[in-house]
C-alpha atoms as one frame of an Amber mdcrd trajectory, in Angstrom:
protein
  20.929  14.266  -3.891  19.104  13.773  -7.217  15.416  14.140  -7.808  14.955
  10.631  -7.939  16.883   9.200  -5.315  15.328  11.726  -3.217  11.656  10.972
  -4.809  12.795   7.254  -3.452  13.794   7.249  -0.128  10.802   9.905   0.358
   8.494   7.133  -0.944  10.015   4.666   1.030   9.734   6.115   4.164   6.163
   7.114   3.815   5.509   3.479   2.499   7.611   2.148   5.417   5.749   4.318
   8.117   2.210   2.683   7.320   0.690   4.801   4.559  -0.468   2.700   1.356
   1.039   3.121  -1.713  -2.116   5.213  -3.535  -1.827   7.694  -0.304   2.128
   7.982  -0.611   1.559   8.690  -4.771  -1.186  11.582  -3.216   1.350  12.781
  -1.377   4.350  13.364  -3.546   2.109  14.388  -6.436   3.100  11.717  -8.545
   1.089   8.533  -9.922   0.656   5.335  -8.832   2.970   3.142 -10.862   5.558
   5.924 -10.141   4.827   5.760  -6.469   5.126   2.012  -6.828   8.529   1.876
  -8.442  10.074   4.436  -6.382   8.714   2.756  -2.964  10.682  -0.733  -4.715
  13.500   1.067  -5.753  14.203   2.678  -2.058  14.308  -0.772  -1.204  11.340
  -1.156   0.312   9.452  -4.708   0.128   6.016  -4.241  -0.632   3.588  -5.530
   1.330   0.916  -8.286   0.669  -2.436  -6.873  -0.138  -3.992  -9.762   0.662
  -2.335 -10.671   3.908  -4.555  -8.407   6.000  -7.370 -10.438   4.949  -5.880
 -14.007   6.260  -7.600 -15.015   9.598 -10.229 -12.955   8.887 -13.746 -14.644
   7.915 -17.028 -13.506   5.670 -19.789 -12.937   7.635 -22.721 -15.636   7.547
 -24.912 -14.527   5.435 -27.237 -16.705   5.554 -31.076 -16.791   5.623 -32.533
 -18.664   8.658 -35.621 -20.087   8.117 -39.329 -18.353   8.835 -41.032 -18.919
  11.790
């Protein structure tokens, strides 16, 4: 197997089992953007940073009044 394609499905698989893609580059030794591509080019969708935020609301910060 080549470096690369083995660099991929390596990055895949960690991607796929729940590890985020900065913890995946940590743990191949390689960079982010490399992590990145590699994860894509396993064929691996990436997930939706944002989509662990939906449901979720900010806390109310407000001030109450004094008494």
């Amino acid at each position: 197997m080549a470096k690369s394609k083995k660099l991929e499905s390596q990055a895949a698989e960690l991607y796929s089992s729940g590890l985020a893609i900065d913890s995946v580059a940590v743990e191949l030794g390689v960079c982010y953007r490399t992590a990145r591509k590699a994860i894509r080019n396993g064929g691996v969708q990436l997930r939706d940073p944002s989509s662990r935020l939906r449901g979720r609301t900010k806390p109310n910060n407000k001030k109450k009044g004094k008494k």
